[in-house]
C-alpha positions as CSV (number, residue, x, y, z in Angstrom):
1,X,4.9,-11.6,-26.8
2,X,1.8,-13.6,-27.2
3,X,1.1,-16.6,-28.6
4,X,-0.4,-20.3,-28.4
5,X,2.8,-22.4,-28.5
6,X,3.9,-24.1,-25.3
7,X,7.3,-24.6,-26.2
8,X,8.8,-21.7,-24.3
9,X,10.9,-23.0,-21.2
10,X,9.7,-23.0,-17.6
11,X,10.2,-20.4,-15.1
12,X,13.0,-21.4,-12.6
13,X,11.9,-21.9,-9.2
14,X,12.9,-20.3,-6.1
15,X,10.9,-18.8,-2.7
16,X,9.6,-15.9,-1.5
17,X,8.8,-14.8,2.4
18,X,5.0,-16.0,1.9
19,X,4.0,-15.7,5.9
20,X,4.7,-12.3,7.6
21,X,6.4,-12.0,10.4
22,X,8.3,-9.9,12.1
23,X,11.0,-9.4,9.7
24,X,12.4,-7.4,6.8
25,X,11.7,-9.0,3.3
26,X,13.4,-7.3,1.4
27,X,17.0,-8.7,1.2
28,X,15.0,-12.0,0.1
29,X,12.8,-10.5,-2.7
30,X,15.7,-8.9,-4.3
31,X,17.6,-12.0,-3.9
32,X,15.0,-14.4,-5.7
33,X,14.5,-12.0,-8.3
34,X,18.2,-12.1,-9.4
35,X,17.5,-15.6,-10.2
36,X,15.8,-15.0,-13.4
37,X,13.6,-11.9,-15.2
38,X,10.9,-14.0,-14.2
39,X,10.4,-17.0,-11.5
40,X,7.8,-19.1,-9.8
41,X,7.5,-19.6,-6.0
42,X,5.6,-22.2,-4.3
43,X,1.8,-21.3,-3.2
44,X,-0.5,-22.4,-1.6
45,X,0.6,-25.9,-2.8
46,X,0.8,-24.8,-6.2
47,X,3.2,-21.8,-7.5
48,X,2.6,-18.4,-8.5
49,X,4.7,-16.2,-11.3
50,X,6.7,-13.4,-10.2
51,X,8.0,-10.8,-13.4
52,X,11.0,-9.2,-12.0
53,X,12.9,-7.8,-14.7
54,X,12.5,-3.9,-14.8
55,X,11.5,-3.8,-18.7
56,X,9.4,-7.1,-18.2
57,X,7.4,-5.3,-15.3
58,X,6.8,-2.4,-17.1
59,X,5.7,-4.9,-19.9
60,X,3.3,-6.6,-17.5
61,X,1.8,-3.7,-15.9
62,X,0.3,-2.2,-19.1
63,X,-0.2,-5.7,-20.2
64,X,-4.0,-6.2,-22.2
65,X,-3.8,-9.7,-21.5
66,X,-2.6,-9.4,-18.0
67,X,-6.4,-9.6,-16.2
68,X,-6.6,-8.3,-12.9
69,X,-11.1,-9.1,-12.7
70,X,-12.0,-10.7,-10.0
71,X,-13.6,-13.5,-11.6
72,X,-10.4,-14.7,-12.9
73,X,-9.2,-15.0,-9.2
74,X,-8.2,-19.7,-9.4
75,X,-10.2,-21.2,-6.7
76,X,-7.6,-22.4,-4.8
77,X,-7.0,-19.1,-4.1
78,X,-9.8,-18.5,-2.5
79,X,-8.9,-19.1,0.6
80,X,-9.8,-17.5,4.5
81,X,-7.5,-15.2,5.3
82,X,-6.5,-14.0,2.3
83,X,-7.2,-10.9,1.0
84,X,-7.7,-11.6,-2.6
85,X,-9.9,-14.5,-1.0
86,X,-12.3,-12.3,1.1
87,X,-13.2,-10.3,-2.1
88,X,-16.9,-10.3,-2.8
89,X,-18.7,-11.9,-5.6
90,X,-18.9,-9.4,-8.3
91,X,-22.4,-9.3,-8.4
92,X,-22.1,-7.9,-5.0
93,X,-19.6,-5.4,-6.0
94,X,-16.4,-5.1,-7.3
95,X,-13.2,-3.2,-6.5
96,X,-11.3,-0.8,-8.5
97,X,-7.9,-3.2,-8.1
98,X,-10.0,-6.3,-9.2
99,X,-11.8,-5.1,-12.0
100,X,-11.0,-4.1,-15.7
101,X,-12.3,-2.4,-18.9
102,X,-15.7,-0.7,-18.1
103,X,-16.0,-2.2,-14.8
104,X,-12.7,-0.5,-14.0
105,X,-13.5,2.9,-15.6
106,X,-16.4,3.5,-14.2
107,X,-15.2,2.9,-10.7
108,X,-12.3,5.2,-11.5
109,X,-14.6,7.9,-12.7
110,X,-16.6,7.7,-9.5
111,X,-13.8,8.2,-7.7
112,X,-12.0,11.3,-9.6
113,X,-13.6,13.6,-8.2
114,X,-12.8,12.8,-4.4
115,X,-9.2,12.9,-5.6
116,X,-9.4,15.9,-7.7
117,X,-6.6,18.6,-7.3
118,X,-9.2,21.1,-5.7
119,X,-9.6,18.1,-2.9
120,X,-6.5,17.3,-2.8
121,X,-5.5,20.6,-1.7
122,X,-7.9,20.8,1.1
123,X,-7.2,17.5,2.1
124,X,-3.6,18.8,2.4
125,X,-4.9,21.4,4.4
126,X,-6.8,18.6,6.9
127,X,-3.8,16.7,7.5
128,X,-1.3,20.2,7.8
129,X,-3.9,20.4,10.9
130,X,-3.9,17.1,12.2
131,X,0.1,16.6,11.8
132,X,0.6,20.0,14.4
133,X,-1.6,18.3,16.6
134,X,0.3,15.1,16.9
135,X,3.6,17.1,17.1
136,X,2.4,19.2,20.1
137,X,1.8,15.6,21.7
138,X,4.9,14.3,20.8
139,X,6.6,18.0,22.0
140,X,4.8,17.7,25.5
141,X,5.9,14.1,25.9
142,X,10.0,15.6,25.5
143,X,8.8,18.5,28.2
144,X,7.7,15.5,30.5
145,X,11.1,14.0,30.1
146,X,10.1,11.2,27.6
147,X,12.0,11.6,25.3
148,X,12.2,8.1,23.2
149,X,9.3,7.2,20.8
150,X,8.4,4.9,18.9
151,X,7.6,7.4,15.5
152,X,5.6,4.5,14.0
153,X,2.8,4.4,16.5
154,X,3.0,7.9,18.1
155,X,3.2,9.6,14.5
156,X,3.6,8.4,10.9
157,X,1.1,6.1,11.1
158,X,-1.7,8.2,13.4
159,X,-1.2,10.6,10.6
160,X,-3.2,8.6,7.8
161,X,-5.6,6.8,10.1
162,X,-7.2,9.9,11.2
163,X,-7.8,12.1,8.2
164,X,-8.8,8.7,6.3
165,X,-11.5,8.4,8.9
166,X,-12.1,12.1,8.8
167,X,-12.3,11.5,4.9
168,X,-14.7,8.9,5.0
169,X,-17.0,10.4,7.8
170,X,-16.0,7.7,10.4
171,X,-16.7,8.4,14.2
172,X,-14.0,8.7,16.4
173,X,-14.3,5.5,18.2
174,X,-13.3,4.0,14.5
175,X,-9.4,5.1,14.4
176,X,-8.8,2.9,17.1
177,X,-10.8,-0.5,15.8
178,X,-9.4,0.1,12.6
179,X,-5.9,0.1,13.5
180,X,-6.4,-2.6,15.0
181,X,-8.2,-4.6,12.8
182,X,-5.9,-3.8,10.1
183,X,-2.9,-4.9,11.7
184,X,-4.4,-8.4,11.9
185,X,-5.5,-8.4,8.9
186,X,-2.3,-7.6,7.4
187,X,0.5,-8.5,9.2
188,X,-0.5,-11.4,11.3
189,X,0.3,-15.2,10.6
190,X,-2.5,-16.4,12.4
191,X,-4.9,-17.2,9.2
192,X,-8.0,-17.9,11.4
193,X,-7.5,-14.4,13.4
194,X,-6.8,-12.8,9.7
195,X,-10.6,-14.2,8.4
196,X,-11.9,-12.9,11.9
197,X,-10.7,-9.6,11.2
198,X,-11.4,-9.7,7.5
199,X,-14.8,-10.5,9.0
200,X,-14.8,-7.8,11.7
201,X,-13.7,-5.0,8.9
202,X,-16.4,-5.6,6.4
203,X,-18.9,-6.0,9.3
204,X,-17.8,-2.2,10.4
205,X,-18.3,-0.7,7.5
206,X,-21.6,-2.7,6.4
207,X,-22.8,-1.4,9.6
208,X,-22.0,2.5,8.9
209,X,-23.7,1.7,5.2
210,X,-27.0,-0.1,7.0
211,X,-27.4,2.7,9.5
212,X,-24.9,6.4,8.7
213,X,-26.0,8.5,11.6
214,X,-22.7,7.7,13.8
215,X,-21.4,9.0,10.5
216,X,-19.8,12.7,9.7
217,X,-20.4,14.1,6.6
218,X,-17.6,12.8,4.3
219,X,-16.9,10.1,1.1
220,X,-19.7,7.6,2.3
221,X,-22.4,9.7,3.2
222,X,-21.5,11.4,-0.5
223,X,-21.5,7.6,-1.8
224,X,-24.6,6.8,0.1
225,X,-26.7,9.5,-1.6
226,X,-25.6,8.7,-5.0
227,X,-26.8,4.9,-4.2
228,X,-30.6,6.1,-3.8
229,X,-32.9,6.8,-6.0
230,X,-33.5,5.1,-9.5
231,X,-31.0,6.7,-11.3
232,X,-28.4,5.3,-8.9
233,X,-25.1,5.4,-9.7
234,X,-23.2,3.2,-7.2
235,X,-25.4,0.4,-5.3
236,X,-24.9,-0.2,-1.2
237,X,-22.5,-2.9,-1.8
238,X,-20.0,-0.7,-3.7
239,X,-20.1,2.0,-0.9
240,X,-19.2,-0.8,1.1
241,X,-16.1,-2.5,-1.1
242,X,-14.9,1.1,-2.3
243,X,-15.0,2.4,1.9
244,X,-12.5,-1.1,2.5
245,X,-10.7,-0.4,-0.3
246,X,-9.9,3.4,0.8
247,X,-9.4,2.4,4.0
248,X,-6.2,-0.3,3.5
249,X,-4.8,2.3,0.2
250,X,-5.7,5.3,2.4
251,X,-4.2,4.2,5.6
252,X,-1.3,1.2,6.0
253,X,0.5,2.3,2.6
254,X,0.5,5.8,3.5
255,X,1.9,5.4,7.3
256,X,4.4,3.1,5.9
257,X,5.7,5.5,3.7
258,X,6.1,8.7,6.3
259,X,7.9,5.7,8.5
260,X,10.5,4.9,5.6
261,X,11.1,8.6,4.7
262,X,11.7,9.1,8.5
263,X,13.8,6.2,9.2
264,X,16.2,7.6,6.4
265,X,15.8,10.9,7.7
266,X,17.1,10.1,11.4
267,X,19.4,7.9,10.4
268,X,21.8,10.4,8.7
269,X,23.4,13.3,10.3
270,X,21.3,16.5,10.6
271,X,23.3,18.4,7.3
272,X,22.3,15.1,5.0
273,X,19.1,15.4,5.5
274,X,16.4,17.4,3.5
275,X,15.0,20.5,4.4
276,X,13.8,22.8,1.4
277,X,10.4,21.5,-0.3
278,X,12.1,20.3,-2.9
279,X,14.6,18.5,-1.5
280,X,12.0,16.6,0.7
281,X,9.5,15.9,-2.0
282,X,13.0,14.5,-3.5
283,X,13.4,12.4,-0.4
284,X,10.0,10.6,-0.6
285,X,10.2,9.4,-3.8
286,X,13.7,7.8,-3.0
287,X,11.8,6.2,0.0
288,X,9.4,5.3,-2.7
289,X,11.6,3.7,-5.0
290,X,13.9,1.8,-2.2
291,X,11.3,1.2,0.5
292,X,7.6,0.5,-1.6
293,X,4.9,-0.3,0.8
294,X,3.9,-2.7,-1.5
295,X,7.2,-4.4,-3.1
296,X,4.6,-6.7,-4.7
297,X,1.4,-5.0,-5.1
298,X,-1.8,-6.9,-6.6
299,X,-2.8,-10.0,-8.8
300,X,-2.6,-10.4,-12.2
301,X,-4.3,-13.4,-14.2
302,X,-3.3,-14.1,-18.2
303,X,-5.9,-14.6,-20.0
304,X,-3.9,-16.9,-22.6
305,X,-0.6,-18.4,-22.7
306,X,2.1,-15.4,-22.2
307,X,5.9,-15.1,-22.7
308,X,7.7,-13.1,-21.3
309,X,11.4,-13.1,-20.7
310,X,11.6,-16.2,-22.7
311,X,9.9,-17.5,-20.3
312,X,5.8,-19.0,-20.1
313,X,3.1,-17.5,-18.4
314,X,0.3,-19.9,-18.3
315,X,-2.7,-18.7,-19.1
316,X,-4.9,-18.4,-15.9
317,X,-1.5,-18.5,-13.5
318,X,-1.5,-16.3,-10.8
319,X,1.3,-13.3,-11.2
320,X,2.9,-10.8,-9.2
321,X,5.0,-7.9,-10.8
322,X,8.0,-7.1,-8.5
323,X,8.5,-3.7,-7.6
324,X,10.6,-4.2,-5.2
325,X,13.2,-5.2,-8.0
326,X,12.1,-3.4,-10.8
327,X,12.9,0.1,-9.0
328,X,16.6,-0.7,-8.7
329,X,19.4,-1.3,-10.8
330,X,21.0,-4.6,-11.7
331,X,23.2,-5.4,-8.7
332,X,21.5,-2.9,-6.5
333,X,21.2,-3.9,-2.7
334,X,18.4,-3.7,-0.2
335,X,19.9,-0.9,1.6
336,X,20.6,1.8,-1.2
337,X,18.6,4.6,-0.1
338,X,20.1,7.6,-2.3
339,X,18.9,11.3,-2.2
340,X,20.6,12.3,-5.1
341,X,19.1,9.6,-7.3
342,X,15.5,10.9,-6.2
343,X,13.8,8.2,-7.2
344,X,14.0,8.0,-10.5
345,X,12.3,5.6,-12.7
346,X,10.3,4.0,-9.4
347,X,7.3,2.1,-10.3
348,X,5.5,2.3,-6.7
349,X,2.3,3.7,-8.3
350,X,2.4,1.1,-10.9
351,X,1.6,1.8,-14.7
352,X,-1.2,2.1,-17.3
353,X,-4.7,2.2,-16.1
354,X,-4.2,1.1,-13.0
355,X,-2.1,3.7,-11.7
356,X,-2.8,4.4,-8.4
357,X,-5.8,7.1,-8.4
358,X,-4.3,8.3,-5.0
359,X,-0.7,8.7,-5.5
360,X,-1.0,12.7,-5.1
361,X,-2.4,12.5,-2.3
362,X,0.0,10.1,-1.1
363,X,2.6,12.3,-1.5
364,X,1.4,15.1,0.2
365,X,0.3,13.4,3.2
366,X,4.4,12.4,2.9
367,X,5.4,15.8,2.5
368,X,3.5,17.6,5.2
369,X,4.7,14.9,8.0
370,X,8.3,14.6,6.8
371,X,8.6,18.7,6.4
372,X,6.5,18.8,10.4
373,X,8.4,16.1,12.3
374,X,11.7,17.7,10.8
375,X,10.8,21.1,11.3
376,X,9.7,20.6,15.0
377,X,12.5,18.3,15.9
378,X,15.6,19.0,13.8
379,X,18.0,17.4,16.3
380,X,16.1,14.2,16.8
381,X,18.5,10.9,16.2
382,X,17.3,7.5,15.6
383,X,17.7,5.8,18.9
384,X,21.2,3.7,20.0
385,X,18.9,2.0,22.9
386,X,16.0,0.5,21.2
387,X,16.7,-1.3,17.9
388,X,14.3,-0.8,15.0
389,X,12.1,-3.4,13.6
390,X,10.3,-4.3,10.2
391,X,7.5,-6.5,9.8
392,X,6.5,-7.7,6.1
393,X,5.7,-10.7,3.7
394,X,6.4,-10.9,0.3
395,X,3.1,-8.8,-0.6
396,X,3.9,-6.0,2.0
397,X,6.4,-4.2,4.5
398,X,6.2,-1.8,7.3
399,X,8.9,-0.5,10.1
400,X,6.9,-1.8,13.1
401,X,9.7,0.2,15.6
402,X,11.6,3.3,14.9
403,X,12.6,4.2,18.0
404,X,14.4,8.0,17.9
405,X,15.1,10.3,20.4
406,X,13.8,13.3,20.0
407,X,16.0,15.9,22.2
């Protein structure tokens, strides 16, 4: 699918959601990608390439031309606010989601064994622990008589936030300047409070890196003491990239897809919903393939003249891979959430060697708050008083509200 000829047509051109708000994207992503298997979208005054037919994603994803280093990242990219912007120079450090070949191995390697099964499983026992905790709170508030929550703030996403800062070694006062920091940083459409926050994240964590005795034992005191010494194998700048990294992965994507597999959940009646372990790790990778937290994840950069779909890539062009449209079938609507299909064939982890290094974790933080919340509160409903809200972009998407009574 390569070559040098630049006779291959032009991508047609439609639009995308580009500033979040509080909206759901989704209906528009799938509609622009049934314009063609692959489009472009005005950006940033110029335009950026989305691949949305299912083969031509898979295509792109394991792609060896398809460059994803950070110093293929155009310039007028790099912009405040953005987050592909506020990545460091990589002389500084780069990040396992910018980086490829060695760069990318090694990074990968370093970070296997936090994510090996044997961690896994304890981590799974960590958030088993904090998940009863935040279901006794949500319990007492139904014996005080408050009965509607908002699930999004007062669970699925309190969930990740704490054992990621329990993972890393954060103090306590963190969880609540990360959330929000992150929220900003993500989901606001205020660029100059976006670079502030950018700002105010990296300046967190450079200040746990300069000085760790707030810290706990956990990933970056293990990072830190493999950065001393002359045999070094990660440098203060990684520990400080790789902690930001594991805290956006680790957190917002995780609590967005507890939220999605809940929201599915209470909206059925209690008999069509899932309740065996099977049928709920069925559940989450439906809510993976309908509702991805990232329907277009990261950057991609050709590093010659593609085709793809009959269609050119220029070499250098930005390119997103959609997701969002490559986990459903020709024709397939926004809301299409099936158990029986089980997600089959989703793509929400991506492909190659840049499969997501945390996906089993993922899951079972999924699987131990869906099985909690459902098993503490079979009756609950999704609330006829309080409408439920998304918020997203093109890039990302999150319930902000689901309201549900819990009875």
């Amino acid at each position: 699918m390569n070559g040098t000829t630049k006779t291959w047509p032009q991508a047609p051109e439609t639009t995308m959601p580009i500033d979040p708000g509080p909206f759901d994207c989704m209906p528009e992503l799938l509609a622009a990608a049934r314009v063609a298997p692959v489009v472009r979208i005005p950006y940033l005054g110029q335009h950026a390439w989305v691949v949305c037919d299912r083969e031509l994603v898979k295509v792109a994803l394991a792609h060896p031309k398809m460059g994803k280093d950070i110093t293929l990242v155009p310039d007028f990219m790099k912009q405040p606010g953005l987050m592909v912007g506020s990545q460091p120079p990589p002389e500084y450090a780069r990040a396992m989601i910018m980086s490829d070949g060695e760069d990318h191995a090694r990074i990968r390697r370093l970070h296997a064994p936090v994510l090996s099964p044997r961690n896994t499983e304890k981590w799974g026992e960590r958030v088993s622990v904090k998940v009863e905790g935040f279901l006794d709170e949500l319990e007492q508030r139904g014996v005080l008589g408050d009965n509607e929550v908002n699930v999004v703030t007062d669970y699925t996403h309190k969930i990740p936030l704490a054992f990621i800062s329990e993972m890393l070694g954060l103090p306590d006062e963190a969880e609540r300047q990360l959330r929000s920091i992150t929220d900003v940083m993500l989901y606001s459409s205020d660029y100059e409070a976006r670079t502030l926050a950018v700002r105010a994240l990296y300046g967190a964590v450079e200040g746990w890196v300069a000085d760790p005795a707030p810290l706990r034992d956990g990933v970056i005191t293990g990072l830190l003491a493999s950065s001393n010494g002359i045999d070094a194998a990660v440098t203060e700048g990684e520990v400080i990239v790789w902690t930001l990294g594991m805290i956006i992965t680790g957190y917002e994507t995780t609590g967005s897809l507890i939220s999605a597999s809940l929201f599915e959940a209470l909206r059925r009646p209690v008999d069509d919903r899932p309740k065996t372990e099977d049928e709920i790790k069925s559940w989450i990778e439906e809510a993976l393939r309908v509702h991805p937290p990232f329907p277009h994840p990261t950057w991609r950069f050709p590093l010659e003249d593609i085709e793809l779909g009959g269609y050119l890539i220029p070499k250098g062009a930005p390119v997103q891979v959609s997701i969002a449209a490559a986990n459903r079938e020709p024709g397939e609507g926004a809301d299409s959430f099936d158990s029986a299909r089980g997600g089959h064939g989703h793509l929400s982890f991506g492909l190659g060697m840049h499969y997501c290094i945390g996906a089993s974790l993922v899951r079972l933080e999924a699987q131990i708050a869906v099985s909690g919340f459902l098993r503490r509160f079979p009756q609950a409903q999704l609330s006829t008083a309080t409408p439920f809200e998304w918020e997203s972009e093109w890039m990302i998407r999150r319930m902000s509200v689901l309201p549900a009574t819990l009875r």
